[in-house]
FIMARKOL-76026 format. One record per atom (N, C-alpha, C): x, y, z. Coordinates in steps of 0.05 Angstrom, whole numbers, plus 5000, padded with zeros to 4 digits. Each point is the difference from the previous one (the first is absolute). Last residue first. Layout:
<recs>
XYZ;...
</recs>
This chain:
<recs>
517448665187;500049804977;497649924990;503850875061;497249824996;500449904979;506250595060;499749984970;497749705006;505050915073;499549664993;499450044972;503250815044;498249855013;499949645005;506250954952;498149664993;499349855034;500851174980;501949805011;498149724987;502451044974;498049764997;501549775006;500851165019;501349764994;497849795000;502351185003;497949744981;502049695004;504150944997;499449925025;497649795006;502950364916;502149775019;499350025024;493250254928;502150095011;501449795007;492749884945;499950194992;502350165020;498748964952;499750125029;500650324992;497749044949;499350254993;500450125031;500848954948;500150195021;500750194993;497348884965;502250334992;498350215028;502548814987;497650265003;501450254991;503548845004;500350254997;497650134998;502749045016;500050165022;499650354994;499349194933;502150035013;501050245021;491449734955;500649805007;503150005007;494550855016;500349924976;501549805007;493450545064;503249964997;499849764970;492850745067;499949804986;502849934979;496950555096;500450154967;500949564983;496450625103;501149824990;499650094963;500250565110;499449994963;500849714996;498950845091;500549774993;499349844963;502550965067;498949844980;500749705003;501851075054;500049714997;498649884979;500350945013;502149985002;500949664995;491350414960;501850245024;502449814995;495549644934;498250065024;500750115026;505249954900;499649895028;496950195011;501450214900;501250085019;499049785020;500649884893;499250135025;501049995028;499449594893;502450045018;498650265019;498249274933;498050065022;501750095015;500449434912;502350324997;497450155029;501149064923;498550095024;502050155016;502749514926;499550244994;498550205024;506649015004;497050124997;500550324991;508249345020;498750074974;497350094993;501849585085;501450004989;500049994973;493150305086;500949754985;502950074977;497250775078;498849924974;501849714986;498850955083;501349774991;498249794973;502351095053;499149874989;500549724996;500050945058;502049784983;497049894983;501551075061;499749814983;501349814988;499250585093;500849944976;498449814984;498150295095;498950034971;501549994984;504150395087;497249944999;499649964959;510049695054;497850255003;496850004988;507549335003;500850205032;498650314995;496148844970;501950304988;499550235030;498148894959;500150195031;500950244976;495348934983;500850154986;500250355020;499548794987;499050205022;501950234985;496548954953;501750255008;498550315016;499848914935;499050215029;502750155009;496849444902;502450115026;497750155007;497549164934;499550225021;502550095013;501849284953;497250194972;499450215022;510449615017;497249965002;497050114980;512349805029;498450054977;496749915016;509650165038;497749845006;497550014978;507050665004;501449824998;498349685008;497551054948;499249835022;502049715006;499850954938;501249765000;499149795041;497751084942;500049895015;500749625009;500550984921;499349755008;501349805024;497451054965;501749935009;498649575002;495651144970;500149745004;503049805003;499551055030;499349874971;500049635011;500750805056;499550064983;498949854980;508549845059;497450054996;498350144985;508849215028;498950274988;496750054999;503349385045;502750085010;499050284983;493349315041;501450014972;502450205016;496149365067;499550244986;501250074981;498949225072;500149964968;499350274986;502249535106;499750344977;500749844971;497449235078;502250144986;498850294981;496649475099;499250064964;502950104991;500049365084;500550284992;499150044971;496949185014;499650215034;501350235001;494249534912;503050075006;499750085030;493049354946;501050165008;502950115013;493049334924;502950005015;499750265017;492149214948;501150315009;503250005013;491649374973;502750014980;500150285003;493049785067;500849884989;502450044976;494950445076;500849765008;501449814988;495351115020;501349804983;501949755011;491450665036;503049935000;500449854975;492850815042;499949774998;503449924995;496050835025;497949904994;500149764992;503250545074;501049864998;497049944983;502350935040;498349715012;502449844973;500651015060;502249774983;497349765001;501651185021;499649785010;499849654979;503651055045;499749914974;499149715007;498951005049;500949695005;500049904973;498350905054;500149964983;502449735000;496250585076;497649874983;500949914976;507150395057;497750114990;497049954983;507549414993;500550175023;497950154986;505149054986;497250085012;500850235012;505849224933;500650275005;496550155007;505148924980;497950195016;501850335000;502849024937;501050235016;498250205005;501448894980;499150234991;499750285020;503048854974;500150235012;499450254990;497648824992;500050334992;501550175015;498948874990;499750245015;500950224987;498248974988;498850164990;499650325019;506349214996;497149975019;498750275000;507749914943;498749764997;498049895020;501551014967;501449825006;498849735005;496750764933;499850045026;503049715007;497250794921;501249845007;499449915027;494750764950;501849985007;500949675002;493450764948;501149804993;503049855023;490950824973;502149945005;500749595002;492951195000;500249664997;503049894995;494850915042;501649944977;499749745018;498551095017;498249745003;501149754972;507050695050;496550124995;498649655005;511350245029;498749864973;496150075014;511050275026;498050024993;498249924984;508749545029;499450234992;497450095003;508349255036;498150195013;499450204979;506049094997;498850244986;498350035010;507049315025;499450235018;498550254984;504348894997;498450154981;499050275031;504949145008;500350165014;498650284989;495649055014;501050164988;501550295008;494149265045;503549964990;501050134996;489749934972;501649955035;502349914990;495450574928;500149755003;501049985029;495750914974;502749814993;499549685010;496051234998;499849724999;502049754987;496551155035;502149875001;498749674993;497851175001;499149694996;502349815001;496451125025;501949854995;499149705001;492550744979;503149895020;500749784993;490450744973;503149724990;501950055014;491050235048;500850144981;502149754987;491949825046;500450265008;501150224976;501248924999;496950055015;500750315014;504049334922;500450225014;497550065018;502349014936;498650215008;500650185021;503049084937;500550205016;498750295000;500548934978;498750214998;500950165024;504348884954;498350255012;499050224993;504748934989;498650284977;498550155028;508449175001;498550225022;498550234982;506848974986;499050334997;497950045009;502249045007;503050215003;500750264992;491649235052;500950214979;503050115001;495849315064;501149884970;500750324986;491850145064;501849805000;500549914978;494850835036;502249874978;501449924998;494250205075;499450114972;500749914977;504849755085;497249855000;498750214983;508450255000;499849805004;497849854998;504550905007;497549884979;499249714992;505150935072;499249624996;497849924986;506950975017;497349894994;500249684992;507150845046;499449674990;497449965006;504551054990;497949765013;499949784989;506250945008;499349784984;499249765023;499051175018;501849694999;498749904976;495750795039;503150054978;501749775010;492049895046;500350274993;503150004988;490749245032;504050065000;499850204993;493049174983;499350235021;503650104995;495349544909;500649955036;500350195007;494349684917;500850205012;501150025033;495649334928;501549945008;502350225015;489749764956;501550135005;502349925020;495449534905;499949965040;501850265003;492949804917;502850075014;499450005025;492949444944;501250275006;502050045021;498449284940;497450115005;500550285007;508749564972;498149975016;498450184992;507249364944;499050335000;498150015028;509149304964;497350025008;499650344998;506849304949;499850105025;497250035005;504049584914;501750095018;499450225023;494749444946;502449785017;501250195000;492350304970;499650015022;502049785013;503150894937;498249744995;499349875025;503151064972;500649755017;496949804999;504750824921;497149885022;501649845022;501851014927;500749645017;497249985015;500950904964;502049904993;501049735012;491950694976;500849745006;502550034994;495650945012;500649804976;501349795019;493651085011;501949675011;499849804978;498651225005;500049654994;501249815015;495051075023;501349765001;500049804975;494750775012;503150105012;501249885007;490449744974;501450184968;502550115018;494749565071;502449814985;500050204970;499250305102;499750024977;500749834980;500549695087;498450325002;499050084965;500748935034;502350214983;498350315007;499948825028;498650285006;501950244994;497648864971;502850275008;498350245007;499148774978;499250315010;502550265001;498248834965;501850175019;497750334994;500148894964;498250215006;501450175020;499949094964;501750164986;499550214996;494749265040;499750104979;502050134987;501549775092;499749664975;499450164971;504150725047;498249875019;500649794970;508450625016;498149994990;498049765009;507550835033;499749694998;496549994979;508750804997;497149995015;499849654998;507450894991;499849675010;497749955014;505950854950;497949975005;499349705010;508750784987;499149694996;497449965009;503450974959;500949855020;498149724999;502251174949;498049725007;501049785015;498451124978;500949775026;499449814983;496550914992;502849924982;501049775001;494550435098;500349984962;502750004986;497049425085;501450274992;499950054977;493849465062;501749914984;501050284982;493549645091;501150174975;502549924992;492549275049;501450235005;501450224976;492749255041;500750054974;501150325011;495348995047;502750134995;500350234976;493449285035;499150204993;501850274998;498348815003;501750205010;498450184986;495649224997;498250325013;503350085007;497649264911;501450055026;498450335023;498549504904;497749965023;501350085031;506050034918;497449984997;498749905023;510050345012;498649754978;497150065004;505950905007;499249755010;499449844984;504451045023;499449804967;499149775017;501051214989;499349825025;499949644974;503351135002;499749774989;499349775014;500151204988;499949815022;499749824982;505550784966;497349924998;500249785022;505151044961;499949695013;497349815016;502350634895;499650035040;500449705008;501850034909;500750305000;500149925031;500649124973;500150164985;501050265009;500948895030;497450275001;502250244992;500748774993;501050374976;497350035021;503549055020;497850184997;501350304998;501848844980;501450265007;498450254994;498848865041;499250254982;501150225003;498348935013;501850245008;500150184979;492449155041;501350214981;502850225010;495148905026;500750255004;500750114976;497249205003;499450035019;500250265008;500149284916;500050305015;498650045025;499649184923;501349975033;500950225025;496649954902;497749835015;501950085028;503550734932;500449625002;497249915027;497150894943;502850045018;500649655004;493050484947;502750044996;501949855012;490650005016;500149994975;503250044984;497150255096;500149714993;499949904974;499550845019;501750015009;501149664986;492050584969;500549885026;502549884997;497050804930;499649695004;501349965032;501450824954;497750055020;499049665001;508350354949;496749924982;497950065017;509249935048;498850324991;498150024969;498849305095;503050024972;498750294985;496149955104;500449934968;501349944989;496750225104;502649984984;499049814986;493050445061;500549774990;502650024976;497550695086;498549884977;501749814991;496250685091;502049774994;498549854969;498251055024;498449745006;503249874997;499050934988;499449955022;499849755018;505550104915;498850075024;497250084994;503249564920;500650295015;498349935032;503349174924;497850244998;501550165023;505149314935;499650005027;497550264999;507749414932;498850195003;498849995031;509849674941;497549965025;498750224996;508749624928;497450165015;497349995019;510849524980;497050024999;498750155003;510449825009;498550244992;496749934989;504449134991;502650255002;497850214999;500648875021;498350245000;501850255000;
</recs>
């Protein structure tokens, strides 16, 4: 799957994600989808986005910076039925970029919140009896006030990126009794908070220190060499100031979505050519993209 078009209706209401004919989902996608990953474009203003599996009651839908686009990760019901709640959708696109099938992991009904108690530490979270067997971690991250600082990593790791990140979806690594760490910053009524919408279990790798895979030049497309070759890279994406713009895109695509981060943190996957390679678009050096893992 490269760059699909998704359609979707307009707030006020929770609506039903399309292929962009406006045909059901299920009409496209392999019998065995379980999930969508999706890279979502908002435009001129900044708009609230909210995404679930079908019949679910999360009711999560936070802003999303304009110009912005960033990783989207919804699960899908037996029908192949997901939801999104968009403020404006003519100030948005979203486009498919992958599925997860149902041998390699799971999606839940609805997210577990997994928000621990602490103030500017790192917190060992136990996913143990949620997500047993998994060796990645799909989450949601939501600001509850204002955006602060975010932190998340496999247990072990000596990985230390603290940036600011809004309302955003993601991709981490966990260890082999399935633990997380993740980094509390609570002051002034303003908390960021963390559920857990489902895992991956199956033909996946994760890294405990991600390695920087940032192009060296910028500006311009650059090709990216994966030493683990996969059809999915995951990847966590920081910059030491607000909003730049990257981009990422399959190897030799024309597909050109180069916009700005969602403030400071991101998370992204990007789809890899049978010998590990993608191309990349970073708009400073202070912009780094670390590999996460890669999904066989």
């Amino acid at each position: 799957m490269k760059h699909e078009l998704i359609k979707t209706g307009q707030a006020p209401n929770w609506h039903d994600l399309l292929w962009g004919d406006g045909t059901p989902l299920k009409d496209h996608l392999n019998p065995a989808a379980i999930a969508l990953f999706l890279d979502i474009h908002v435009k001129a203003v900044t708009r609230r986005i909210g995404l679930r599996k079908y019949g679910s009651t999360h009711i999560i839908d936070g802003d999303q910076n304009k110009l912005s686009h960033q990783l989207g990760i919804v699960g899908l019901d037996a029908d192949m039925r997901a939801e999104a709640y968009v403020e404006l959708i003519a100030g948005c696109e979203i486009h498919a970029e992958g599925c997860m099938l149902s041998c390699g992991g799971k999606m839940f009904d609805n997210p577990i919140e997994k928000t621990p108690a602490g103030n500017l530490t790192w917190e060992t979270i136990d996913l143990a009896a949620d997500c047993p067997g998994a060796k990645g971690i799909l989450f949601e991250v939501w600001y509850e006030g204002g955006g602060i600082s975010t932190g998340i990593r496999k247990h072990g790791s000596t990985d230390a990126r603290v940036e600011t990140a809004m309302h955003t979806w993601g991709v981490v690594g966990c260890d082999e009794n399935q633990l997380i760490d993740w980094f509390t910053r609570d002051y002034a009524g303003w908390k960021n908070r963390l559920w857990i919408v489902g895992y991956i279990k199956g033909l996946a790798t994760f890294e405990t220190d991600a390695p920087d895979i940032t192009p060296l030049v910028v500006g311009s497309y650059q090709t990216v060499t994966v030493p683990t070759p996969g059809k999915l890279i995951f990847l966590e994406i920081t910059s030491g100031y607000v909003a730049p713009s990257y981009a990422l895109r399959a190897s030799g695509s024309a597909y050109d979505e180069y916009f700005d981060t969602n403030y400071r943190h991101n998370w992204a996957m990007v789809p890899a050519n049978p010998v590990g390679e993608f191309e990349a678009k970073v708009e400073h050096a202070r912009m780094n993209i670390y590999r996460v893992g890669e999904g066989h």
